[in-house]
DRENBANU-162009 format. One record per residue (C-alpha): x, y, z; residue number from 1; residue in three letters. Coordinates in nm, 4 decimals, m for minus. Each point is the difference from the previous one (the first is absolute). Example, Ala and Ser with C-alpha at 12.3 -4.5 7.8 and 13.67 -1.06 7.14 Angstrom:
<atoms>
        px        py        pz   nr  rest
    1.2300   m0.4500    0.7800    1   Ala
    0.1370    0.3440   m0.0660    2   Ser
</atoms>
This chain:
<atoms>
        px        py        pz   nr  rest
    1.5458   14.8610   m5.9588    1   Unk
   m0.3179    0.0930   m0.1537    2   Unk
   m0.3111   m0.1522    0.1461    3   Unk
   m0.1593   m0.0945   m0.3494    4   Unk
   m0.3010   m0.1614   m0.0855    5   Unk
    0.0461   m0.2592   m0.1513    6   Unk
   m0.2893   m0.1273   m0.2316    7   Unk
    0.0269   m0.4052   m0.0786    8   Unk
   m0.1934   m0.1221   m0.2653    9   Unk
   m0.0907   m0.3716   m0.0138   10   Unk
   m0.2520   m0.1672   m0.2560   11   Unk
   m0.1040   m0.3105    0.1271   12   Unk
   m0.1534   m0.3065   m0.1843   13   Unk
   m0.0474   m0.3763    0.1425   14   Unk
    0.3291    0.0283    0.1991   15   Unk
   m0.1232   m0.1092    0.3680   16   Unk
    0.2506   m0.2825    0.0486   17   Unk
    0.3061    0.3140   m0.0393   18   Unk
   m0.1900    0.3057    0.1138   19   Unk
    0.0951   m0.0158    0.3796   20   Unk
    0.4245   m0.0415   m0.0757   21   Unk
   m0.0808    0.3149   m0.2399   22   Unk
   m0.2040    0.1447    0.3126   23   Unk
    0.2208   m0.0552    0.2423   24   Unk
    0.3197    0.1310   m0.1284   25   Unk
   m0.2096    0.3340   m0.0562   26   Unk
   m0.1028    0.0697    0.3247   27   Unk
    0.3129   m0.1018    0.1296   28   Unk
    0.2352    0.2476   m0.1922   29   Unk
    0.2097    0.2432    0.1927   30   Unk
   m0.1589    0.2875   m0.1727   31   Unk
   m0.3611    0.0194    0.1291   32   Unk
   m0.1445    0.2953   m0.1551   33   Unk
   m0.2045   m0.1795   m0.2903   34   Unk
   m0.3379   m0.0784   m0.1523   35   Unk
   m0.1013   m0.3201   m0.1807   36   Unk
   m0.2587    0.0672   m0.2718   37   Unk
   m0.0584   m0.4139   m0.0961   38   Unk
   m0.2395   m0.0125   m0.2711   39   Unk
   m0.1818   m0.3129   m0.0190   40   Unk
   m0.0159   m0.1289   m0.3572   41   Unk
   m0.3179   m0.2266   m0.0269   42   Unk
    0.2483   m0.2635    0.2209   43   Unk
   m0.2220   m0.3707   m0.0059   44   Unk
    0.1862   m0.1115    0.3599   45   Unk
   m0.0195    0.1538    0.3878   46   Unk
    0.2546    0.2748   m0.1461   47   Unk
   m0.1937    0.3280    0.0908   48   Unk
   m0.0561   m0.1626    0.3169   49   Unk
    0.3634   m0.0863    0.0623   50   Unk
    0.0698    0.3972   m0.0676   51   Unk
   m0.3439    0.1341    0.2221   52   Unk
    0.1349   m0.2061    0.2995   53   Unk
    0.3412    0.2012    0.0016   54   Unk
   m0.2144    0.3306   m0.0927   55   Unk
   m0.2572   m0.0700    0.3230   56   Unk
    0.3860    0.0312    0.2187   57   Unk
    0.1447    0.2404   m0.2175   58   Unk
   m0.1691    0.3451   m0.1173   59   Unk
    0.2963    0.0166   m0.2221   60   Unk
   m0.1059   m0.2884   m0.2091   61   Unk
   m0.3246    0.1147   m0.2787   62   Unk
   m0.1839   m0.2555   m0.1589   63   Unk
   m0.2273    0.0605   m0.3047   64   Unk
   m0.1133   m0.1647   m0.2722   65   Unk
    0.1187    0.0593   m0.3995   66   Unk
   m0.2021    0.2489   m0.1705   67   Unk
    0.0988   m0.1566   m0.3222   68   Unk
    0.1700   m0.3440   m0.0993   69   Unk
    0.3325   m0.0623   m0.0179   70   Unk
    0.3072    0.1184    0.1661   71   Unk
    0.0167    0.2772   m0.1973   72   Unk
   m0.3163    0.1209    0.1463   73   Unk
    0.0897   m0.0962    0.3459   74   Unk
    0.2864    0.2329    0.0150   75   Unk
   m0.2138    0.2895   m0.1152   76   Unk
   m0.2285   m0.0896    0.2443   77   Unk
    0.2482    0.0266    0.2426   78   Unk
    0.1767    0.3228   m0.0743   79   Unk
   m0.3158    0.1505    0.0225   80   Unk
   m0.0826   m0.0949    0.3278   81   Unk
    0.3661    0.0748    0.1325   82   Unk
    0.1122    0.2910    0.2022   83   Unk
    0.3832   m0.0056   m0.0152   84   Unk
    0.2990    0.2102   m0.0985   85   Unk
    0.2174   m0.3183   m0.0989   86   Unk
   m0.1142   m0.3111   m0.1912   87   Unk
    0.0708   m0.3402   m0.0840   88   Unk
   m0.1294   m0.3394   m0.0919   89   Unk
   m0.0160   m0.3633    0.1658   90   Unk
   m0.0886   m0.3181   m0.1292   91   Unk
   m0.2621   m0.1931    0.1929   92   Unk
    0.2242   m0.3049    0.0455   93   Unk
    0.3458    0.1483    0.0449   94   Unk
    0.1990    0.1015    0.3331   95   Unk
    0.1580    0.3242    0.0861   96   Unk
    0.3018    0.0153    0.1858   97   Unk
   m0.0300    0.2124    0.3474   98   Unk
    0.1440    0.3127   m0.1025   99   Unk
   m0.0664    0.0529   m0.3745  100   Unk
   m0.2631    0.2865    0.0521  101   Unk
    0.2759    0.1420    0.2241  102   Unk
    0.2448    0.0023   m0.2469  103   Unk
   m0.1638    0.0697   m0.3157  104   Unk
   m0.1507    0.2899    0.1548  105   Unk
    0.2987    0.1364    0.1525  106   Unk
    0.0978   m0.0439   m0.3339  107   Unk
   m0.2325    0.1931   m0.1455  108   Unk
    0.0604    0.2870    0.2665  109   Unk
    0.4020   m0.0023   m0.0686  110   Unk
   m0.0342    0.0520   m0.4111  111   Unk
   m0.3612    0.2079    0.0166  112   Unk
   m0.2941   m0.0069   m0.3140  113   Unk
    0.1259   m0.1377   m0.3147  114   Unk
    0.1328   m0.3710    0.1433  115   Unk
   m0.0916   m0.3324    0.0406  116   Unk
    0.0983   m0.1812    0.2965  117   Unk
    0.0553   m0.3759   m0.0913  118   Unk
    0.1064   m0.3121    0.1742  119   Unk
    0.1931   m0.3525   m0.0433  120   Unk
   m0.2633   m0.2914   m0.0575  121   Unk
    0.0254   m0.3634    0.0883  122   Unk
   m0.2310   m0.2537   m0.1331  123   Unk
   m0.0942   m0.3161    0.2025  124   Unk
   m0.2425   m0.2689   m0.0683  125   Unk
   m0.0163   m0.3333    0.1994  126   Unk
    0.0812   m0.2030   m0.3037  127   Unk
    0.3047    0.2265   m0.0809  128   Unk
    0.0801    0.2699   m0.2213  129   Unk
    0.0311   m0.1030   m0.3786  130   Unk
    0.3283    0.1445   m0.1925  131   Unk
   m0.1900    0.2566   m0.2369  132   Unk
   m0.1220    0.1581    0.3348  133   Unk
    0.3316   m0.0248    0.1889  134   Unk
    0.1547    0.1946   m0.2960  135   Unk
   m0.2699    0.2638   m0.0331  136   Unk
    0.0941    0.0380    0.4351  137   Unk
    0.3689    0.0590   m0.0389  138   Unk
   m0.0173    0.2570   m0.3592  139   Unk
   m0.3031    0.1626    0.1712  140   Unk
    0.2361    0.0206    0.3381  141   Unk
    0.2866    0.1176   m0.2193  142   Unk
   m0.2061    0.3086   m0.1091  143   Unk
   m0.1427    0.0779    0.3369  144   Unk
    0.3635    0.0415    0.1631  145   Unk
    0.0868    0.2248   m0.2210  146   Unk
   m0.3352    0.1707   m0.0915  147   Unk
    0.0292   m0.0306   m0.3684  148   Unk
   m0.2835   m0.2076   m0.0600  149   Unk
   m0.1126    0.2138   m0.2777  150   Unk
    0.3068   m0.0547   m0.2319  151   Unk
   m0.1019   m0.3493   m0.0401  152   Unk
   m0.4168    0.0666    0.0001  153   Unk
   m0.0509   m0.1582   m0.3539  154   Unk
    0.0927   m0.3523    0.1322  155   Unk
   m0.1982   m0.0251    0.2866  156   Unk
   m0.2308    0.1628    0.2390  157   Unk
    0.2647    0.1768    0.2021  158   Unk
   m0.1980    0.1017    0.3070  159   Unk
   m0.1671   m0.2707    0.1787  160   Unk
   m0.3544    0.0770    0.0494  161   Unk
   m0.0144   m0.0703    0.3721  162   Unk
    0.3217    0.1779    0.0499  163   Unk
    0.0176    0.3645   m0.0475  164   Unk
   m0.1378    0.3111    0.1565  165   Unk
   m0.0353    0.3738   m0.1609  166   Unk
   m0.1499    0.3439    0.1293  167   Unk
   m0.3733    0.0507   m0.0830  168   Unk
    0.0977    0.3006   m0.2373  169   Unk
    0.2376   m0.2270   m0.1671  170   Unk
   m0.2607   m0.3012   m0.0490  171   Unk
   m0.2410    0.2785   m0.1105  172   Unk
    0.1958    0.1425   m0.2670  173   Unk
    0.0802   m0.3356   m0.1255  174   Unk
   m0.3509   m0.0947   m0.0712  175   Unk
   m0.0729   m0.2612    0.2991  176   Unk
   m0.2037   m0.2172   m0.0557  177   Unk
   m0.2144    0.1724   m0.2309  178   Unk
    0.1165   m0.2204   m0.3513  179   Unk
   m0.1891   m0.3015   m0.0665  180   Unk
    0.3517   m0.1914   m0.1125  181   Unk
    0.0804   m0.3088    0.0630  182   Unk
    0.2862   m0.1090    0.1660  183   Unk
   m0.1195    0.3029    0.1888  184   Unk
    0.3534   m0.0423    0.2239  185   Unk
    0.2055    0.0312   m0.3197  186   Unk
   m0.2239    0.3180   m0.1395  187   Unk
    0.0310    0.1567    0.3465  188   Unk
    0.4156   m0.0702   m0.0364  189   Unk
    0.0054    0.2032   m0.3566  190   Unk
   m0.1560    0.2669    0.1196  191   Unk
    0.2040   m0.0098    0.3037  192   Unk
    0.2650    0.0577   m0.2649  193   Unk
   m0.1259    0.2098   m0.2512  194   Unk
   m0.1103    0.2775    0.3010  195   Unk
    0.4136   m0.0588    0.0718  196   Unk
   m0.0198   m0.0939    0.3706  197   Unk
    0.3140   m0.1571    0.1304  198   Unk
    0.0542   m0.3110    0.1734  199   Unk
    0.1636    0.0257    0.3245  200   Unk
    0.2265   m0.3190    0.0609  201   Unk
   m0.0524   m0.2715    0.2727  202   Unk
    0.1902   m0.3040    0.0886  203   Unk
   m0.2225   m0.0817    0.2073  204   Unk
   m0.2782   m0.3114   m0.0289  205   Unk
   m0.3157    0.1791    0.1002  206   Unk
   m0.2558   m0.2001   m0.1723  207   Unk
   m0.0854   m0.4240    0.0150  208   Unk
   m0.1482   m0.0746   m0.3356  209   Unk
   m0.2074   m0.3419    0.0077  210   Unk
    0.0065   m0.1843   m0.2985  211   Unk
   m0.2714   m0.2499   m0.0760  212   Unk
   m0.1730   m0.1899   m0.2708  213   Unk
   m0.3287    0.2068    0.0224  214   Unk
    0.1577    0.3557    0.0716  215   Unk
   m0.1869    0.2519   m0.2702  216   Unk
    0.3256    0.0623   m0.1659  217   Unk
    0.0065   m0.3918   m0.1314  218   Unk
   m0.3496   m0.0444   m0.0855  219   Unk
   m0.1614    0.3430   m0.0799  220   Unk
    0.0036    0.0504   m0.4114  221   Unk
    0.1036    0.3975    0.1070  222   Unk
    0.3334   m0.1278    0.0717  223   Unk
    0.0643   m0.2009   m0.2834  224   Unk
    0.3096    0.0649   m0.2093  225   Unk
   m0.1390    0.1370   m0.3105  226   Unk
   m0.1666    0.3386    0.2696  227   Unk
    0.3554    0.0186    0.1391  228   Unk
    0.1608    0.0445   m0.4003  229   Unk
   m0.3076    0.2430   m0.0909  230   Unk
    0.0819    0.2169    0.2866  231   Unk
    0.3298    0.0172   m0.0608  232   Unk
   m0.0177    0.0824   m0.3266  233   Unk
   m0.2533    0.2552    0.0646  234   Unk
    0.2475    0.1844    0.1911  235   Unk
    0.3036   m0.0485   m0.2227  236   Unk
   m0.1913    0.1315   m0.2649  237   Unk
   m0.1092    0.3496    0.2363  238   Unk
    0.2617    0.0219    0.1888  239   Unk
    0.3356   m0.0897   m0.1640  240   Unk
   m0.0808   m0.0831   m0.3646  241   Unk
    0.1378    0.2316   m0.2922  242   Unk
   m0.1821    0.0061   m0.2921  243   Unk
    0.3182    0.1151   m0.2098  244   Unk
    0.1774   m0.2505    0.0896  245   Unk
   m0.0297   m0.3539   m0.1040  246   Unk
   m0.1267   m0.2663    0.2144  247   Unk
    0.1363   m0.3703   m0.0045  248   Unk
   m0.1168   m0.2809    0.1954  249   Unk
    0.2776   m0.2304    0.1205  250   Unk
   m0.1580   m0.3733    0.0682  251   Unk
   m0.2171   m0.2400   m0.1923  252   Unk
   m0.1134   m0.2376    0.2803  253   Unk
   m0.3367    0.0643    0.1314  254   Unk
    0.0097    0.3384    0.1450  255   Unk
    0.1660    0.0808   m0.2967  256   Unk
   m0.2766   m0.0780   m0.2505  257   Unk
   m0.3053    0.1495    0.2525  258   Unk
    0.2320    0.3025   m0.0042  259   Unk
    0.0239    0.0015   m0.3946  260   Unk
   m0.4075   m0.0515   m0.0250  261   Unk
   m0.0665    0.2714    0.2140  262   Unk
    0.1921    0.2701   m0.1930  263   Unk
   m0.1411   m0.1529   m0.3334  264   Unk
   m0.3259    0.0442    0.1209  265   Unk
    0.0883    0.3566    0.1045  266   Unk
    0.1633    0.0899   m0.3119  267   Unk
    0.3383    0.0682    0.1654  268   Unk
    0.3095   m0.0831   m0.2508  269   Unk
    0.2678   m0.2472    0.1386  270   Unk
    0.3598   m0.1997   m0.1258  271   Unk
   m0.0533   m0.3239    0.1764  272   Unk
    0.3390   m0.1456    0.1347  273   Unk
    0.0849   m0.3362    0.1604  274   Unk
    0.3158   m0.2014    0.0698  275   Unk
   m0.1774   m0.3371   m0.1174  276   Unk
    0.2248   m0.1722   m0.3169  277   Unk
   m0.3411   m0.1578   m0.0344  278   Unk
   m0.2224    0.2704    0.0154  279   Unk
    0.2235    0.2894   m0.2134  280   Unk
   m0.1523    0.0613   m0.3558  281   Unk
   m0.3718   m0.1325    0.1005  282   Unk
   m0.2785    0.1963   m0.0675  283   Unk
   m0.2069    0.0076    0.3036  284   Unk
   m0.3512    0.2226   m0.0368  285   Unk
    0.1533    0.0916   m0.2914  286   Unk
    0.3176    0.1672    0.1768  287   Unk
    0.3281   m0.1183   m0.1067  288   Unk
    0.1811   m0.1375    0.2736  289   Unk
    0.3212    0.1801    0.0137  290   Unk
    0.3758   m0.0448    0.1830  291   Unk
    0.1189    0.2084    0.2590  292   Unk
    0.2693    0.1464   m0.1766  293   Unk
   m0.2806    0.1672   m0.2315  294   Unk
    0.0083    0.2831    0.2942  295   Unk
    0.3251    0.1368   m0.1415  296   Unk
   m0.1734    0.0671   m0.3194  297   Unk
   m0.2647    0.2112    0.1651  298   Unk
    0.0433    0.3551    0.1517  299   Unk
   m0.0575    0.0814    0.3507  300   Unk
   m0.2369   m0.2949    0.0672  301   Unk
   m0.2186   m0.0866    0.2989  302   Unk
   m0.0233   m0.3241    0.0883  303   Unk
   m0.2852   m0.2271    0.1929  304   Unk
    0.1579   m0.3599    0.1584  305   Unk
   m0.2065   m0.3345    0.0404  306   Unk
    0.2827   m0.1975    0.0689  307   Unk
   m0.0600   m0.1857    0.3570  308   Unk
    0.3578   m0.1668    0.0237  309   Unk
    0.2402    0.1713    0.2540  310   Unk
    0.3264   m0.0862   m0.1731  311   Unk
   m0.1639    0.1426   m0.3537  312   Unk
   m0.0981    0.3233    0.2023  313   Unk
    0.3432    0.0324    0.0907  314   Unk
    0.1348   m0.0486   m0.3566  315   Unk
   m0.2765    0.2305   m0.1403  316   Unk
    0.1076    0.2593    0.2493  317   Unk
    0.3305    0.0394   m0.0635  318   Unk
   m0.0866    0.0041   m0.3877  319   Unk
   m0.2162    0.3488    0.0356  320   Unk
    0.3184    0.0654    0.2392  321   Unk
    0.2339   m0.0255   m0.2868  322   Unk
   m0.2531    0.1687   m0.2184  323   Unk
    0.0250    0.3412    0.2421  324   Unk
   m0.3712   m0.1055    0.0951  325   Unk
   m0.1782    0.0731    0.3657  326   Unk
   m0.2117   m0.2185    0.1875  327   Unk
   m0.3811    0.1567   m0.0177  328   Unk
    0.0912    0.2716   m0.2313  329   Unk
    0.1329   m0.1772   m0.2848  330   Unk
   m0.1210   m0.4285    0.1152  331   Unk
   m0.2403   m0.1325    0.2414  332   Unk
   m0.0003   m0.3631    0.0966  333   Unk
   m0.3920   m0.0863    0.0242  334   Unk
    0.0905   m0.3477    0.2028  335   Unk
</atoms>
């Protein structure tokens, strides 16, 4: 195998009380050619000097400080200031297993340029793992076995942000960290897809994800649902969307209506549809809410879902079935 650098980049921000698990199962992986660019962002606590005691033992480890503000920034930062040929990301308060550099990167030297090696995830907490998290574990899981985490990327972020790892030239011709778009993990996971590198699969659980009540990810407006829904649609609409064609949008719940606002507001024609008895006929932003079955009347639609329920998904998917539809050509489940 490939002696690789391997570049780790680590924003930091008021995370002393987790830093030295996250530390610690670093500089004890089984691959040990890697560099730690942690970029301290602005932290209020003894976090930089939780990181500078590991970096006065270890030459590997490089402390600096944020050029910028934000996590965003932080990463930049970071890639600038790193030196190596393969690269991934780790959260400040999360735990690697022992060999995940070793086997992402031998991943990355079995399949060559063009790939993304992933891993399994497992979140833990010490007041236990709620049910919306458990869920997102075992589709996200799902994905990763198989490496198809891109056929479902309109639902969810599909590639954990602490758990992947590219070639530089791949991360460069992506963009990096160069876009100022929050959630920056998401963006990064478009263009991931849109430069059409390939997953390779893992059923393997590389990565501990810590879930708490302050993590960014619950309390940072940047990862609030309405960014998630704008960056989605940004890329259905550049990537996938025909103009020809008409557009419906399947769900009036919540999603449904921030969906229908934002393509009023960008002057992009729509058939709204719902399964809702109560909601069918409504006008609704001045839309008229339609049933499903108004789908047969149009020709070659596309179609964007907001409906959340797992049974209805299943219903709704064998419905385009019937209809001789495909799954992100023809429908895309946003939830």
């Amino acid at each position: 195998m490939n002696n690789y650098l391997i570049s780790i980049l680590i924003p930091f921000k008021n995370s002393s009380m987790y830093l030295k698990e996250c530390m610690d199962s670093i500089v004890s992986q089984s691959y040990q050619n890697w560099e730690v660019l942690a970029i301290d962002d602005h932290s209020a606590d003894d976090s930089r000097a939780v990181v500078e005691e590991y970096s006065l033992r270890d030459s590997r480890i490089i402390v600096h400080s944020n050029q910028g503000d934000g996590i965003i920034s932080a990463l930049r930062t970071a890639y600038n200031l790193s030196k190596g040929e393969l690269f991934t990301r780790m959260d400040s308060d999360d735990i690697m297993n022992s060999k995940k550099l070793e086997i992402m990167a031998s991943s990355l030297e079995k399949h060559g340029k063009g790939h993304i090696a992933v891993g399994g995830v497992r979140y833990f907490s010490d007041r236990g793992v709620g049910n919306g998290y458990m869920r997102y574990e075992k589709w996200l899981n799902k994905l990763t076995a198989k490496g198809v985490n891109f056929s479902e990327i309109y639902k969810e972020c599909v590639i954990p942000s602490p758990c992947w790892m590219v070639h530089k030239i791949d991360l460069e011709e992506c963009g990096a960290f160069e876009p100022n778009i929050y959630p920056e993990d998401y963006d990064l996971t478009f263009r991931f897809y849109e430069r059409g590198l390939q997953c390779i699969p893992c059923n393997e659980i590389l990565h501990k994800w810590r879930d708490y009540d302050t993590r960014t990810s619950r309390t940072s407006e940047h990862y609030a649902q309405n960014y998630f829904l704008q960056l989605k649609l940004y890329y259905f609409l550049k990537l996938h969307h025909d103009h020809r064609r008409p557009l419906t949008v399947w769900g009036a719940g919540d999603k449904g209506k921030s969906l229908a606002r934002e393509l009023l507001q960008q002057n992009i024609p729509f058939y709204w549809l719902c399964d809702n008895p109560k909601k069918i006929g409504k006008n609704i932003y001045g839309q008229e809410l339609r049933h499903f079955n108004y789908l047969h009347k149009l020709e070659k639609p596309q179609s964007i879902v907001t409906v959340a329920n797992e049974e209805a998904q299943k219903m709704i998917t064998n419905f385009f079935s019937n209809l001789g539809q495909s799954s992100m050509v023809d429908y895309f489940f946003f939830c």
